[in-house]
N, C-alpha and C positions, 0 to 999 in steps of 0.2 A: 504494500500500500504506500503510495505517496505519504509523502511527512506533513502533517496538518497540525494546526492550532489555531486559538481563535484569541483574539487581540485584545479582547476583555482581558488577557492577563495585566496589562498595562493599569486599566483601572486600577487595580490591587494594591499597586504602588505606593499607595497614599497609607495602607491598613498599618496597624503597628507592627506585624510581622514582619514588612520586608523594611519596615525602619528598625527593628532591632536585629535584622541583620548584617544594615548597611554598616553598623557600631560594633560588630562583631571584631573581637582581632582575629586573623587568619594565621591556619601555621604558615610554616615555611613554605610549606608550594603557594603560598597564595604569589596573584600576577603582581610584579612590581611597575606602574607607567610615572614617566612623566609630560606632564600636559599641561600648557600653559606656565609654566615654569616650577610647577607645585609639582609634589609626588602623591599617588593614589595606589590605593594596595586593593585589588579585585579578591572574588573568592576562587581559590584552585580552580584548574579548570579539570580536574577528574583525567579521566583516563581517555585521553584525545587524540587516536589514532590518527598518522598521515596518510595522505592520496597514495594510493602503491598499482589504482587500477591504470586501465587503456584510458585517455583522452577519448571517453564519449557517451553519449547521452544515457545509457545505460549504467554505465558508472558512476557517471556524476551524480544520478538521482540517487542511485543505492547508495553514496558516500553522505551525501545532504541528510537522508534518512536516519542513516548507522550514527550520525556526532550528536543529535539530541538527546541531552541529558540533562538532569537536574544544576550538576555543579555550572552547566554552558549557561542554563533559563538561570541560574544565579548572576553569573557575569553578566548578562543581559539586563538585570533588572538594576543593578550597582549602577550600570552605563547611564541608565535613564536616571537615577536618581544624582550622577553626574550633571546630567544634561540639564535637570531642572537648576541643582544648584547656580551652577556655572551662566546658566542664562543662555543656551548657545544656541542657535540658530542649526539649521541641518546641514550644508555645510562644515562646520566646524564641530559639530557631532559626529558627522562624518568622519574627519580627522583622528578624533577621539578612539570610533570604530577602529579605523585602520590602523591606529598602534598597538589596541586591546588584539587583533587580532596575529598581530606581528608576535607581539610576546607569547601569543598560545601558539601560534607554527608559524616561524620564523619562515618569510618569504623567497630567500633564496635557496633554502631548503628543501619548501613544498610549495609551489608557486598554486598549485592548483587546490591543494587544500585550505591556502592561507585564501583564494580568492573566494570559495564556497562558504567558508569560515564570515567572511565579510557578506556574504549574503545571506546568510542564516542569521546574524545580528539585527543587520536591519532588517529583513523579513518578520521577525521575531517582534523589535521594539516601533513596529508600525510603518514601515513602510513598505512597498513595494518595488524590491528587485527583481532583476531579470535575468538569467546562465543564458548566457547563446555558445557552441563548442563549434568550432570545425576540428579538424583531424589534430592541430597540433596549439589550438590557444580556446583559452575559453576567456568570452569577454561580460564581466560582469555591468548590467545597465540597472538603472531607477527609472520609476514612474514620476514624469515632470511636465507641469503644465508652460514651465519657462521656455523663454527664445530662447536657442545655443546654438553657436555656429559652429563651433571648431572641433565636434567631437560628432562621432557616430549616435545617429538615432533611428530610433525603429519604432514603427506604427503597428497595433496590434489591438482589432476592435476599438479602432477611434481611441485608443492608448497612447502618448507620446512617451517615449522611454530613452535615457541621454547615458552615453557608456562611462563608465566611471575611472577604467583604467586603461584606458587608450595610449595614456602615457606609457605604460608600462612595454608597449610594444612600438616604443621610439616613434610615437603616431604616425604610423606606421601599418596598416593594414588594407592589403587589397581585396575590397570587397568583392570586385569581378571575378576575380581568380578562387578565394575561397571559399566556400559554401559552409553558413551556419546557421547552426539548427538550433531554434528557442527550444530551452527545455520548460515547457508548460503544464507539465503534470505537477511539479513544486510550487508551481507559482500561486500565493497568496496575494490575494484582496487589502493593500494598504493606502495611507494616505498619501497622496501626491509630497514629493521630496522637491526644495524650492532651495535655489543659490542666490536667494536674497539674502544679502548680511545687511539687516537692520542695524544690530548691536556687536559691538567686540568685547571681547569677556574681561575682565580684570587679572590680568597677567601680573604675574609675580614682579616684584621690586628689583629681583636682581639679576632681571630677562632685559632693564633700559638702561641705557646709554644713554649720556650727555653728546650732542651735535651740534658746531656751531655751521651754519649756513651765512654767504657770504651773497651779496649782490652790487648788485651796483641800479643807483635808481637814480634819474635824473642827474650821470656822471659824478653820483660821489656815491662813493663806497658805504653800503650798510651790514647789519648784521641780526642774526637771531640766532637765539641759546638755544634747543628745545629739546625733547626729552625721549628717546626714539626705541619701540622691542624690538631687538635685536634679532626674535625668535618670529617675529609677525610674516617674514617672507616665507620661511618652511611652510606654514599654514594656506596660503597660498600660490605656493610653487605651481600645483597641475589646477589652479581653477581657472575654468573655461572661459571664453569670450561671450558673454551675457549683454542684453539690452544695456544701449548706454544709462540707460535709468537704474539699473543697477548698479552699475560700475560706479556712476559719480555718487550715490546716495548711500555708499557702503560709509559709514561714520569711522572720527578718527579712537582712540583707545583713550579711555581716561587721562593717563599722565600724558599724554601728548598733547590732547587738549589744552589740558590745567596746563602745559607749560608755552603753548604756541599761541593761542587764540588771547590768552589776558596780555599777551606780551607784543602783537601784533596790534588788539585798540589802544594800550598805551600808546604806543607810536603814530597812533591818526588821531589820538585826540584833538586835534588841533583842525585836523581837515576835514573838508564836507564830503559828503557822500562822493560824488564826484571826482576829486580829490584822492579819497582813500580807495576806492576800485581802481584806479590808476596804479597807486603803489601797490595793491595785491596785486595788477597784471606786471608789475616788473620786476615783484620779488618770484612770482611765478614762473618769469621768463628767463631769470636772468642768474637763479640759487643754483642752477643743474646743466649739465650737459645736455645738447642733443643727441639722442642714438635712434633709431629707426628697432623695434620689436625683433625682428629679425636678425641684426647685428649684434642686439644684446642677449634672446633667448633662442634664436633660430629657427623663427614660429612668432604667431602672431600672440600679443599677449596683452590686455588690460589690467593698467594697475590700480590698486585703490589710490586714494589720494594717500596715508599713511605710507602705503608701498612709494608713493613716488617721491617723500618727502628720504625714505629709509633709503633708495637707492642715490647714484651717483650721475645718473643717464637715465631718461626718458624720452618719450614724445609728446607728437601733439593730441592723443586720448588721454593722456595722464597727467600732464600739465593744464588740459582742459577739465582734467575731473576734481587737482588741486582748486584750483581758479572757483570753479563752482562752487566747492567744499566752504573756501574762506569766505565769499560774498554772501554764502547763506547765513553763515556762523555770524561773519561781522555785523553786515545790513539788512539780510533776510530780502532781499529784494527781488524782483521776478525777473528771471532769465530763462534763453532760449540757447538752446544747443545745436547748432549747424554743421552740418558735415557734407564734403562732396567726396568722390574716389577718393581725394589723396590728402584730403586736410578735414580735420575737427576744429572747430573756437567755440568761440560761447558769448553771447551779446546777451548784454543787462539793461534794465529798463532803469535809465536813469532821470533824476529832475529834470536836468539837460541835453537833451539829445541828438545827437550829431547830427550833421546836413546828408548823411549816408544812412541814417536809420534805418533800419528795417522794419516795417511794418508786419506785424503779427495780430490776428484777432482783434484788429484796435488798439493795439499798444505801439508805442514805436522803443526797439530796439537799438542799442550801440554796441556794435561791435568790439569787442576788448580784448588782443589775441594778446594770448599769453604762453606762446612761444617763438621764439625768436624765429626773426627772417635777415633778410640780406638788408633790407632797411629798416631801421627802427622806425616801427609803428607807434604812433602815436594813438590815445584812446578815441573811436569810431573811425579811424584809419582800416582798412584789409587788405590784404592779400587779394592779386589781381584774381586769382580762381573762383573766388566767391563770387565776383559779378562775371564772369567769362564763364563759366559750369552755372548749371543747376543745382542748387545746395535743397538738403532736404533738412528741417525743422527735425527733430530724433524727440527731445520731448520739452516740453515747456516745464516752468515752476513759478507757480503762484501762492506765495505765503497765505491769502485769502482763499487757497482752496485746497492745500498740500496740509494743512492743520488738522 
């Protein structure tokens, strides 16, 4: 019989039973992670045989079946009451998963048990993954109602499903060439899995780094202090290319805030609105290198605005996702996000609006690029592409409707 269960266990979660397990000290085999820069000790994982079958549909189901056990539904239930503490988002529970399941079968050891292992967690604490095998990989997918562009998806009774370790095969897989088989008989009914990062979790104190950043604004030299995890790119490394609305509205991490955002309106107290969106486009433009996605990861890649402050080289998605980040945080003001082929900016609705504004819904926009070109742009200045291309609006933000 296929392996079943029904998701009501999660309910449970709350009962005093699995809170006085979660206080339990474990012996020695318990799982040792760390996450977030904190350590967390699991319950044993019991007697957790590795993959030893053929690569294929047969065996994979019989292997998914043979590893449910009580000590696994205990890991399972610790993870979740991880995930409420922690606050994390699916994404980043995600993470959580895949080191929980690193230290029960270390990956390059048993690539195919450790990815069944990752599928049986989240199948388990509510959601809906997906085993697809061809003869020599198996790729594990989630049920997701998000855009993604950069990874394999697959449709299945009006299902969208988004592969999860695509990295793992140097993204890298010819779909024409190899034929793979959903294995369906395992497959559980859960909640759609979403790569929205609303919130970033509270990372340990001695995962940051002091950063000073240097620019140059109006030809004299400035500076900021700020406070930077060190550990925030691993968490990010394989996440995919998602709606620009994702990308810019991923939020910065506590101590980076508290140390960047009070220390940026010190510095405009003195200037008006107009004014101070200026200095955010040239501390934007002007703190970082240019590199092209490509150049730096070899693949196309979105950074958060935190990611783009923590690296050394960016482009113009991540400078345009910083840009957005700071004009929300500082003035909350309403802005549009423009992109053609080859370039992203961001035009803000200001009191005063350039003789180049763009017109949106009745608003009129100015353009504020905030990365560097061959001539220094001034604020409602563009780049010749934006009126020579057709640029598309990606999304708008309106503080009077975004609340």
């Amino acid at each position: 019989m296929a392996f079943k269960h029904y998701i009501v266990v999660i309910c449970l979660l709350c009962s005093q039973l699995i809170e006085a397990r979660s206080k339990t000290t474990f012996t020695d085999d318990s799982i040792h992670i760390e996450f977030l820069g904190k350590s967390y000790s699991l319950p044993p994982r019991g007697q957790l045989e590795l993959f030893t079958g053929d690569i294929n549909e047969a065996e994979i189901t019989k292997y998914a079946n043979q590893i449910r056990s009580k000590e696994l539904d205990y890991i399972c239930q610790s993870l979740l009451l991880i995930q409420r503490k922690e606050n994390l988002d699916d994404w980043l529970y995600y993470q959580l998963v895949r080191k929980t399941a690193q230290e029960c079968i270390h990956k390059k050891e048993d690539y195919i048990g450790y990815t069944i292992l990752k599928w049986y967690i989240l199948s388990y604490t509510g959601f809906e993954p997906l085993l697809s095998v061809s003869e020599n990989k198996l790729l594990l997918y989630i049920k997701s109602d998000d855009i993604i562009y950069n990874q394999p998806l697959k449709r299945i009774e009006n299902k969208q499903y988004v592969c999860l370790n695509y990295h793992d095969y140097g993204f890298n897989v010819d779909f024409n060439y190899e034929k793979f088989i959903n294995i369906t008989g395992i497959l559980i009914e859960g909640a759609p899995f979403t790569f929205l990062v609303k919130t970033l979790p509270d990372f340990a104190d001695s995962t940051y780094k002091t950063k000073q950043l240097t620019f140059q604004y109006k030809k004299k030299a400035d500076q900021v202090n700020i406070k930077l995890n060190t550990n925030l790119s691993s968490y990010f490394t394989n996440y995919p290319v998602t709606e620009y609305k994702n990308q810019f509205n991923i939020p910065l991490s506590k101590e980076t805030y508290q140390s960047l955002i009070p220390a940026l309106k010190e510095k405009l107290i003195n200037f008006d609105k107009n004014k101070g969106v200026e200095y955010l486009m040239y501390f934007t433009r002007h703190a970082f290198i240019f590199e092209s996605d490509t150049e730096i990861f070899g693949r196309e890649k979105r950074l958060s605005p935190e990611e783009t402050l923590l690296y050394e080289k960016s482009d113009c998605e991540d400078r345009s996702a910083l840009f957005f980040l700071l004009v929300k945080e500082i003035y909350d003001l309403p802005m549009i996000v423009l992109s053609t082929p080859q370039h992203v900016t961001v035009a803000v609705k200001l009191d005063k609006p350039s003789k180049h504004s763009i017109l949106y819904e009745g608003k009129q926009y100015t353009i504020c690029e905030p990365t560097p070109q061959r001539r220094e742009l001034k604020v409602g200045e563009e780049i010749s592409t934006i009126r020579k291309q057709h640029f598309t609006v990606e999304f708008a933000y309106d503080p009077t409707r975004n609340k």
